[in-house]
ROSE-4610 file (N, C-alpha, C; in Angstrom, 1 decimal, always signed):
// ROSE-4610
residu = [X/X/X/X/X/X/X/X/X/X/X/X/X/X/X/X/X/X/X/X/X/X/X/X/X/X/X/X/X/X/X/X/X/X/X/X/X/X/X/X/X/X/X/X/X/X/X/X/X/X/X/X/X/X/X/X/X/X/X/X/X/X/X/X/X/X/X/X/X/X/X/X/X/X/X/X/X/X/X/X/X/X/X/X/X/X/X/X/X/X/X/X/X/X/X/X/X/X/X/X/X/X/X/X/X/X/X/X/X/X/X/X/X/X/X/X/X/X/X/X/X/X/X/X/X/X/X/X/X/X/X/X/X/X/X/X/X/X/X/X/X/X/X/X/X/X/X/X/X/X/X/X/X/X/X/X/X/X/X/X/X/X/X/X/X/X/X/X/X/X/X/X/X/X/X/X/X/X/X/X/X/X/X/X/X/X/X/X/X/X/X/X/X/X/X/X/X/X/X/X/X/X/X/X/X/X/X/X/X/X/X/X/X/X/X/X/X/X/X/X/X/X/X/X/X/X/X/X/X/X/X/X/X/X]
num = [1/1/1/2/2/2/3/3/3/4/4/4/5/5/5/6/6/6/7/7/7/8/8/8/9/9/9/10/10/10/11/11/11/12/12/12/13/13/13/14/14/14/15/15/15/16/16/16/17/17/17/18/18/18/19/19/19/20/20/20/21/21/21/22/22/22/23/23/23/24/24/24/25/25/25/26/26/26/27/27/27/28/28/28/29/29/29/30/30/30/31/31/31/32/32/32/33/33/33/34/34/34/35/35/35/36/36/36/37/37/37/38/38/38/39/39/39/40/40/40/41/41/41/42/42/42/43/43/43/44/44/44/45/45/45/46/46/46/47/47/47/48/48/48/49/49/49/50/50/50/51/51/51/52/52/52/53/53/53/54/54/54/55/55/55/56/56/56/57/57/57/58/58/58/59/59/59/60/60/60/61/61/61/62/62/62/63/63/63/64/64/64/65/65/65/66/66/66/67/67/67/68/68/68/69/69/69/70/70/70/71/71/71/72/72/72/73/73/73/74/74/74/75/75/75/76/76/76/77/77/77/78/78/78]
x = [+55.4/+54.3/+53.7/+54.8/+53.8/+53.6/+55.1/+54.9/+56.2/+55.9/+57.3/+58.4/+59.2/+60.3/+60.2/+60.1/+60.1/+59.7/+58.3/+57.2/+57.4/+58.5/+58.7/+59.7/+61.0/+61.9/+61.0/+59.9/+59.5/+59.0/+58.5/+57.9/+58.8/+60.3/+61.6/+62.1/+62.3/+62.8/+61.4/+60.2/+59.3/+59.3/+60.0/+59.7/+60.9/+62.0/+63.5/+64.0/+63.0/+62.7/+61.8/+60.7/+59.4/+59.4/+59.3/+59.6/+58.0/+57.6/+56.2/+55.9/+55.1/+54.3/+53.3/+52.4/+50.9/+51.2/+50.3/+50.6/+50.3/+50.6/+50.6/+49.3/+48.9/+47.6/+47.4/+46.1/+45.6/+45.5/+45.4/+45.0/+43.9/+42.7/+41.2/+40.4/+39.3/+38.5/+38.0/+38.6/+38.2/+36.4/+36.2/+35.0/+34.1/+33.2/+32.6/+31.7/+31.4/+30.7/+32.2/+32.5/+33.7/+32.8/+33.2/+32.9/+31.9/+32.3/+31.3/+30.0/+30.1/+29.2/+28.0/+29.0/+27.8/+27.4/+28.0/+27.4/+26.3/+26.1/+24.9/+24.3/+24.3/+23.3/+22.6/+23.2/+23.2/+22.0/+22.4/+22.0/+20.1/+20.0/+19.0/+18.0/+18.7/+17.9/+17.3/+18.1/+17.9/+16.1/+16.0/+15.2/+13.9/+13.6/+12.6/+12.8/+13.0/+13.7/+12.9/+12.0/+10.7/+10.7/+11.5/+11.1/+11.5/+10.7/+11.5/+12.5/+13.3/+14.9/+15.0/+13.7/+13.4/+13.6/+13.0/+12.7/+14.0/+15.0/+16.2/+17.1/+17.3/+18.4/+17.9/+17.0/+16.7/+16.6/+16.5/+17.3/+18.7/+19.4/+20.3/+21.1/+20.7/+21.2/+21.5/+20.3/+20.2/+20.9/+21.3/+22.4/+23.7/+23.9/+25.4/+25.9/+26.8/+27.4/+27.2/+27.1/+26.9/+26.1/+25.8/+24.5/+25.4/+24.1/+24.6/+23.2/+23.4/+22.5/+21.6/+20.3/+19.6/+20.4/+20.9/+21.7/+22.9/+23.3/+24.6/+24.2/+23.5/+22.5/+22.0/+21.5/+21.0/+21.9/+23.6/+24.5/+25.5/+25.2/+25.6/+24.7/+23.4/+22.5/+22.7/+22.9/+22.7/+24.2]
y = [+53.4/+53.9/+52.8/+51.8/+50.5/+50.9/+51.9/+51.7/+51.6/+50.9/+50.4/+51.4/+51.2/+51.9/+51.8/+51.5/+51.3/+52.6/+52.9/+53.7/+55.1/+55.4/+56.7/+56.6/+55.8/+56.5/+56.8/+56.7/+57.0/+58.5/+58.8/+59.9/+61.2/+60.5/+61.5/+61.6/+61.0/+60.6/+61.8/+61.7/+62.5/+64.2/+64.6/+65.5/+66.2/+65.5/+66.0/+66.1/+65.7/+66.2/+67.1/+67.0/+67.9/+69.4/+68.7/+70.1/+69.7/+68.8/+68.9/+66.9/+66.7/+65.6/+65.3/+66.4/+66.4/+65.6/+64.7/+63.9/+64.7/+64.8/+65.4/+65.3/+65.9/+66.6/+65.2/+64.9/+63.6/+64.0/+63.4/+63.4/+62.9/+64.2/+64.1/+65.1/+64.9/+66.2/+66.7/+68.2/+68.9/+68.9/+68.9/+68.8/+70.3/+69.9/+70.9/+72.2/+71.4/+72.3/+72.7/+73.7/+74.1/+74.0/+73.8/+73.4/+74.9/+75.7/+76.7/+76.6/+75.9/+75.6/+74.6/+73.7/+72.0/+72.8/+73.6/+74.3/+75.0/+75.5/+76.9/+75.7/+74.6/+73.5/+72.8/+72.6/+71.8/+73.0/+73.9/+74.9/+75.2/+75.1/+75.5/+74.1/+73.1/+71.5/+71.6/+71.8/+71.7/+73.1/+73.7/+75.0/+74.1/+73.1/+72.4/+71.1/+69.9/+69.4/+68.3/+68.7/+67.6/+68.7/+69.5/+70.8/+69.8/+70.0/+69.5/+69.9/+69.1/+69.1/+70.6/+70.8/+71.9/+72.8/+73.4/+74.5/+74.7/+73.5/+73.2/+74.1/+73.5/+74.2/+75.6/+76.0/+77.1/+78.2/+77.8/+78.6/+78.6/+77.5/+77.7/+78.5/+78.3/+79.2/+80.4/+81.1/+83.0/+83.0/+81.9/+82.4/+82.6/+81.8/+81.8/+82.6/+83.3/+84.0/+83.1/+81.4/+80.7/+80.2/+79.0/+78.4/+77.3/+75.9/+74.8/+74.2/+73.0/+72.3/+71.3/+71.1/+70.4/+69.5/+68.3/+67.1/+67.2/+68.2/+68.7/+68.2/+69.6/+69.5/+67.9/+67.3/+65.9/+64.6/+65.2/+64.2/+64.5/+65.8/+66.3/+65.8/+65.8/+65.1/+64.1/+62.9/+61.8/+61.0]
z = [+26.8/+26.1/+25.2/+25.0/+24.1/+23.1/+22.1/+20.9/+20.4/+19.2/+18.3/+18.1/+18.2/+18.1/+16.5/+15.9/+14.2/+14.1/+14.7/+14.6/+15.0/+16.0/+16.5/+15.8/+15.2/+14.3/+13.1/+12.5/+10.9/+11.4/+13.2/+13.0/+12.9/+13.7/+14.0/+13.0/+11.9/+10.2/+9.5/+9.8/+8.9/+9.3/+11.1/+11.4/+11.1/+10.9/+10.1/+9.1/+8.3/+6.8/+6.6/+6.7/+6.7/+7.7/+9.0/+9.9/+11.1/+10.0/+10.9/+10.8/+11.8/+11.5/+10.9/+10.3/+9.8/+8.6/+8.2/+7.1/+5.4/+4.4/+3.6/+2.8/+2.2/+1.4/+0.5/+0.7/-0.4/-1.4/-2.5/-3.8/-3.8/-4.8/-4.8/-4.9/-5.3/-6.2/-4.2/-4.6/-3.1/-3.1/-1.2/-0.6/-1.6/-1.8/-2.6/-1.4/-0.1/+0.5/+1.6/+2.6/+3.1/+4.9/+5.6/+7.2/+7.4/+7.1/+7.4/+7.0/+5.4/+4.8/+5.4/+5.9/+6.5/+7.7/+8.5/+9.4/+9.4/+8.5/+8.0/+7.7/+6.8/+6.2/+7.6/+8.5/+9.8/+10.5/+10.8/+11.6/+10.8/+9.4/+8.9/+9.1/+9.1/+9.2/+10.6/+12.0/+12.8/+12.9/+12.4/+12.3/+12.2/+11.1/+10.7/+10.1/+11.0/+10.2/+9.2/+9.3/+8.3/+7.2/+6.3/+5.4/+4.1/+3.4/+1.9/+1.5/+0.8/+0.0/-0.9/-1.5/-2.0/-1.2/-0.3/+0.6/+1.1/+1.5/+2.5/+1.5/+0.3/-0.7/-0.9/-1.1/-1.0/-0.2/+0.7/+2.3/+2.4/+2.2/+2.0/+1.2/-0.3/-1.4/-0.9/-0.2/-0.6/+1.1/+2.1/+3.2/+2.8/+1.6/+1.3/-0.5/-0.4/-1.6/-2.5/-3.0/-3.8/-3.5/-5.2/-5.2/-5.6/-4.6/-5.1/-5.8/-5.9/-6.4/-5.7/-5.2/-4.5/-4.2/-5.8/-5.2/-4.2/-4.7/-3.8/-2.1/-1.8/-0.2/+0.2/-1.1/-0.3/+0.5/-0.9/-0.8/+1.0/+1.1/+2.2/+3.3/+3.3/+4.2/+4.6/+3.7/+3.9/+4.4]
Protein backbone atom coordinates (compact mmCIF):
# COMPACT_ATOMS: atom_id res chain seq x y z
CA UNK A 1 0.00 0.00 0.00
CA UNK A 2 2.96 2.52 0.12
CA UNK A 3 2.55 3.55 3.52
CA UNK A 4 4.90 3.91 6.48
CA UNK A 5 4.71 1.63 8.89
CA UNK A 6 5.42 4.52 11.43
CA UNK A 7 2.07 5.67 10.13
CA UNK A 8 -0.16 2.57 10.63
CA UNK A 9 1.38 1.84 14.06
CA UNK A 10 0.17 5.70 15.30
CA UNK A 11 -3.28 4.67 13.69
CA UNK A 12 -3.27 0.99 15.68
CA UNK A 13 -1.74 2.93 18.92
CA UNK A 14 -4.83 5.80 18.37
CA UNK A 15 -7.59 3.10 17.72
CA UNK A 16 -6.40 1.14 21.09
CA UNK A 17 -6.71 3.87 23.11
CA UNK A 18 -9.58 5.80 21.80
CA UNK A 19 -11.69 2.95 20.24
CA UNK A 20 -11.99 4.99 17.03
CA UNK A 21 -9.76 6.79 14.49
CA UNK A 22 -11.76 10.07 13.93
CA UNK A 23 -9.36 12.73 15.05
CA UNK A 24 -10.56 14.67 18.08
CA UNK A 25 -12.63 17.94 18.31
CA UNK A 26 -10.60 21.30 17.53
CA UNK A 27 -10.45 24.07 19.60
CA UNK A 28 -12.53 27.16 18.28
CA UNK A 29 -15.38 29.50 18.31
CA UNK A 30 -18.20 26.97 16.76
CA UNK A 31 -19.57 27.53 12.97
CA UNK A 32 -22.30 30.06 13.62
CA UNK A 33 -24.53 28.93 10.63
CA UNK A 34 -25.09 24.66 11.09
CA UNK A 35 -25.12 22.64 7.35
CA UNK A 36 -28.76 22.75 7.29
CA UNK A 37 -28.38 26.26 7.55
CA UNK A 38 -25.83 27.02 4.33
CA UNK A 39 -28.23 24.78 2.75
CA UNK A 40 -31.51 26.80 3.10
CA UNK A 41 -28.93 29.99 2.40
CA UNK A 42 -27.68 28.06 -0.91
CA UNK A 43 -31.06 26.98 -1.94
CA UNK A 44 -32.63 30.72 -1.55
CA UNK A 45 -29.45 32.26 -3.67
CA UNK A 46 -29.85 29.80 -6.34
CA UNK A 47 -33.89 31.23 -6.48
CA UNK A 48 -32.43 34.73 -7.71
CA UNK A 49 -29.19 35.09 -7.62
CA UNK A 50 -28.65 38.92 -8.49
CA UNK A 51 -31.24 39.71 -5.13
CA UNK A 52 -29.59 42.15 -2.69
CA UNK A 53 -27.81 41.17 0.62
CA UNK A 54 -30.83 42.74 2.07
CA UNK A 55 -33.64 40.87 0.48
CA UNK A 56 -31.24 37.47 0.80
CA UNK A 57 -31.05 37.88 4.82
CA UNK A 58 -34.31 38.55 4.88
CA UNK A 59 -35.67 35.53 3.30
CA UNK A 60 -33.63 33.83 4.98
CA UNK A 61 -34.44 35.10 8.52
CA UNK A 62 -38.39 34.30 8.46
CA UNK A 63 -37.24 30.37 6.78
CA UNK A 64 -35.40 29.67 9.80
CA UNK A 65 -36.34 29.67 13.90
CA UNK A 66 -33.44 32.35 14.17
CA UNK A 67 -32.11 35.54 13.11
CA UNK A 68 -28.85 36.27 11.97
CA UNK A 69 -27.23 39.24 10.87
CA UNK A 70 -26.87 40.55 7.13
CA UNK A 71 -22.94 40.36 7.86
CA UNK A 72 -23.28 36.94 9.07
CA UNK A 73 -25.18 35.82 5.40
CA UNK A 74 -22.43 37.91 3.44
CA UNK A 75 -19.47 36.14 5.39
CA UNK A 76 -21.18 32.87 4.43
CA UNK A 77 -21.35 34.03 0.80
CA UNK A 78 -18.22 34.91 0.10
Amino acid sequence: LNIPESTVCDIVKKYKETGSTEPKQRPGRPKTLKKRDTRALKRIIRTDRFSPLGDVTDKFNTSLDTTFHYNTVRRYLH
